[in-house]
C-alpha positions in Angstrom: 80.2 122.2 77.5 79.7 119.0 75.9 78.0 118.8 72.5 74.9 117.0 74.1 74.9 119.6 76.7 74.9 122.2 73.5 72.1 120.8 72.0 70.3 120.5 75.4 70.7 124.0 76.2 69.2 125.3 72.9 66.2 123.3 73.0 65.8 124.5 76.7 66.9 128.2 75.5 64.0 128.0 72.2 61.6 127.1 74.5 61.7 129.4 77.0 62.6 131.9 74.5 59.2 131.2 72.8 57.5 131.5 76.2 58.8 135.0 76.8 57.3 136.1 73.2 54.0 134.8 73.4 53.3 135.4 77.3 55.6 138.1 78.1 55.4 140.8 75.4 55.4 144.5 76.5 53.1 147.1 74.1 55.0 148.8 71.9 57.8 146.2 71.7 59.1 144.0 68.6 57.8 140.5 68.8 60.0 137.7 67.3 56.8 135.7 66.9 55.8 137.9 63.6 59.3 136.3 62.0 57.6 132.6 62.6 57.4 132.5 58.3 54.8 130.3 57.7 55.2 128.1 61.2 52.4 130.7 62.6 49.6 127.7 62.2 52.0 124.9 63.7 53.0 123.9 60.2 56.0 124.3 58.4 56.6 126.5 55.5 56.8 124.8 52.2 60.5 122.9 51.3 63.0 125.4 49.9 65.6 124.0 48.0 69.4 123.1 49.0 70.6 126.8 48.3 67.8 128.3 49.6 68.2 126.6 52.7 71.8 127.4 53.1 71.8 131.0 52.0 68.7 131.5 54.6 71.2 130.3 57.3 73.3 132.6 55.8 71.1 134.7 57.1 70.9 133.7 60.6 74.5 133.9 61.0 74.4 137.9 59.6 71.8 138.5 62.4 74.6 137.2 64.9 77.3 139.0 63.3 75.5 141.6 64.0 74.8 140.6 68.3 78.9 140.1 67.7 79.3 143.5 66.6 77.2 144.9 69.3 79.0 143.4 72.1 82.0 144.5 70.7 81.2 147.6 70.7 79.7 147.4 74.5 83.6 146.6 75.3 84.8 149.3 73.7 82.2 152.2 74.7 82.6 151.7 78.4 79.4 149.2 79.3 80.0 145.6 80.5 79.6 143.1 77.7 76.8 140.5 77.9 78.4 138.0 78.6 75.3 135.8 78.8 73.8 136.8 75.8 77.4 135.9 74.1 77.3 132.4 75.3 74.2 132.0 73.9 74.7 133.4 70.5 78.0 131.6 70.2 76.2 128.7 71.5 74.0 128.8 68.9 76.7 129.5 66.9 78.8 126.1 68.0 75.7 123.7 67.0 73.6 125.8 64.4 76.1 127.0 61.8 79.0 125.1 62.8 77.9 121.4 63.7 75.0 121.8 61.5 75.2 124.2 58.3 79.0 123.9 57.8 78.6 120.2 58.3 76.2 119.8 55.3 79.0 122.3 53.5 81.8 119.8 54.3 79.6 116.7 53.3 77.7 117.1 50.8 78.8 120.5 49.1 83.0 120.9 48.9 82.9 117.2 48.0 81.2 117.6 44.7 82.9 120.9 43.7 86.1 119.1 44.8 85.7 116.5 41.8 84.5 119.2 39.1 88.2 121.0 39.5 87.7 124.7 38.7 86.6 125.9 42.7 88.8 122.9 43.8 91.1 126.4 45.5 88.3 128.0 46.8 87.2 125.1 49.0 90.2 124.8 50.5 90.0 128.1 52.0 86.9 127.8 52.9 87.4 124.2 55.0 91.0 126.3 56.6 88.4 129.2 57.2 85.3 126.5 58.9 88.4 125.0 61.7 89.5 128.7 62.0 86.0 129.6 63.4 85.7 126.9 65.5 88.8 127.8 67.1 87.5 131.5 67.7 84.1 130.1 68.4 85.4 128.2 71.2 87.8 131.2 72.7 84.2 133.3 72.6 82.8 130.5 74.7 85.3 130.3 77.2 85.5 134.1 77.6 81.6 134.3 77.6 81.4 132.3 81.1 81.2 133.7 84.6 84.1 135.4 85.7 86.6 134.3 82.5 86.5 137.8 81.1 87.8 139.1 84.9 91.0 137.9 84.3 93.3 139.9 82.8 93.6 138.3 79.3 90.1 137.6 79.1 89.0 141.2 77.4 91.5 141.5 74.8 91.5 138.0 73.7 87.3 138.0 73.3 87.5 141.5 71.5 90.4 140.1 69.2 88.1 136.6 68.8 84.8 138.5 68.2 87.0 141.2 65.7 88.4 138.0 63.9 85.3 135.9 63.1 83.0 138.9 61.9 86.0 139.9 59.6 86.3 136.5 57.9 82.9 135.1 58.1 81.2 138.3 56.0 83.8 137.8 53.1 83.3 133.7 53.7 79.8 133.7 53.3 79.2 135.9 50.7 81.6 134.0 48.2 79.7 130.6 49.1 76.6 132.7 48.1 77.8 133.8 44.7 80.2 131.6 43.1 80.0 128.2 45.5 76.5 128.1 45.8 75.5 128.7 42.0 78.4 126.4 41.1 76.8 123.5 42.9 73.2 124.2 40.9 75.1 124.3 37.9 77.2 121.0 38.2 74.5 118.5 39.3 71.8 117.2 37.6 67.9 118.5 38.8 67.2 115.0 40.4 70.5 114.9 42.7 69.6 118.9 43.5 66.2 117.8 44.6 67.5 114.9 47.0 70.0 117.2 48.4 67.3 119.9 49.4 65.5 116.6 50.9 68.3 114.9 53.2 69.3 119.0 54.3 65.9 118.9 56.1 65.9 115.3 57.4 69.3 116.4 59.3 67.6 119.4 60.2 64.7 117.5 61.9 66.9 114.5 62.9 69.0 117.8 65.2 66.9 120.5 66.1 63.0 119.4 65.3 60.6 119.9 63.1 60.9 123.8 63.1 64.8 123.4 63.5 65.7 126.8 61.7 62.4 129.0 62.8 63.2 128.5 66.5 66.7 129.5 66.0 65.4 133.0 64.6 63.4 133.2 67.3 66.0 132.1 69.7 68.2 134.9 67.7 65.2 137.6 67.6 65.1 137.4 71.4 68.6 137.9 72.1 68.6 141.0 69.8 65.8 142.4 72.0 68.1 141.9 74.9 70.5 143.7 73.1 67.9 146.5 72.0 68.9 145.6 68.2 66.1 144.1 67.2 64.0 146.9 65.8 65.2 147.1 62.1 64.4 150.8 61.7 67.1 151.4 64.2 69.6 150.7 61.8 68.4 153.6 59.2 70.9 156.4 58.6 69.2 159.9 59.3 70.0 161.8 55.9 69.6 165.7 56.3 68.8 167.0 52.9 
């Protein structure tokens, strides 16, 4: 699928995924559309800054780690993965986090850490770890479609691509959070932090829209549904005392 196509189908996918919250819901059932933060009246929630903005994404990609871990499990426990809702999160995955918020990373983050010296390490490993989960991204994609997972490498190769990029994107995104992501507040100057906040969300709009990043949590809230992960309190231990 081409990168047009990608971009195509998420706009297609956000829209109809909207349409199945507001006309569709079921009593008794989460609804997405109380995660719209702020976007409830048709306008957008105030600016957050560059950091903000990228740890919030941060964010989105725990919620598919998560629709990652489920289907893994599905393919251990006996049920047939979902494959469809697979393609979709990793589709999201391809041109959200990928094309998008590890774009801005590689552009307009590593670069200026790269000339202060002291992370200079770090960012290498993290650009080596961005290609390395494009590569599984794409092997999840491929598996995902109708009838690849049939074949006879197709189940362990998507349980060894799904095992692979949960393991290293948790440890990958959590050190951008606390020692990339501080570092890049602390090494440029309160004007060039403001600008960079700014041309984030003129991407973000020039890509996905106006409400670029609250439709992919809605696109992301609905496939949890499908997955019956979406209710939070599900994920509370019962403690016997």
């Amino acid at each position: 699928m081409t990168y047009k196509n990608n971009i195509l189908f998420l706009k297609i996918f956000m829209v109809s995924a909207l349409a199945i919250v507001v006309f569709c819901g079921r009593p008794g059932t989460a609804r997405p559309d109380l995660e719209k933060a702020g976007a409830q009246t048709g306008e957008k929630a105030e600016d957050v800054s560059a950091v903000e903005d990228l740890m919030r994404e941060h964010g989105l990609l725990d919620r598919i780690l998560l629709i990652y871990d489920k289907v893994l499990r599905d393919t251990e426990t006996g049920p047939a993965p979902s494959c469809g809702v697979l393609f979709k999160a990793a589709s999201i995955t391809r041109d959200f986090m990928e094309n998008y918020h590890e774009k801005l990373e590689e552009d307009y983050v590593f670069p200026r850490l790269e000339k202060t010296g002291p992370l200079t390490d770090l960012v290498k490993v993290l650009r080596e770890q961005h290609q390395a989960g494009r590569r599984l991204t794409g092997v999840i994609l491929e598996i995902s479609k109708p009838g690849e997972i049939d074949r006879p490498s197709g189940l362990p190769r998507l349980r060894n691509a799904l095992r692979s990029f949960v393991a290293m994107y948790r440890p990958h995104k959590a050190r951008e959070d606390t020692t990339l992501f501080p570092a890049l507040h602390a090494n440029i100057s309160q004007k060039e932090y403001a600008e960079l906040g700014g041309q984030f969300e003129a991407r973000e709009h020039q890509l996905f829209g106006r409400d670029g990043f609250e439709n992919m949590v809605r696109a992301v809230g609905q496939l949890e549904q499908e997955l019956n992960i979406y209710n939070l309190a599900g994920f509370t231990p019962k403690i016997e005392n």
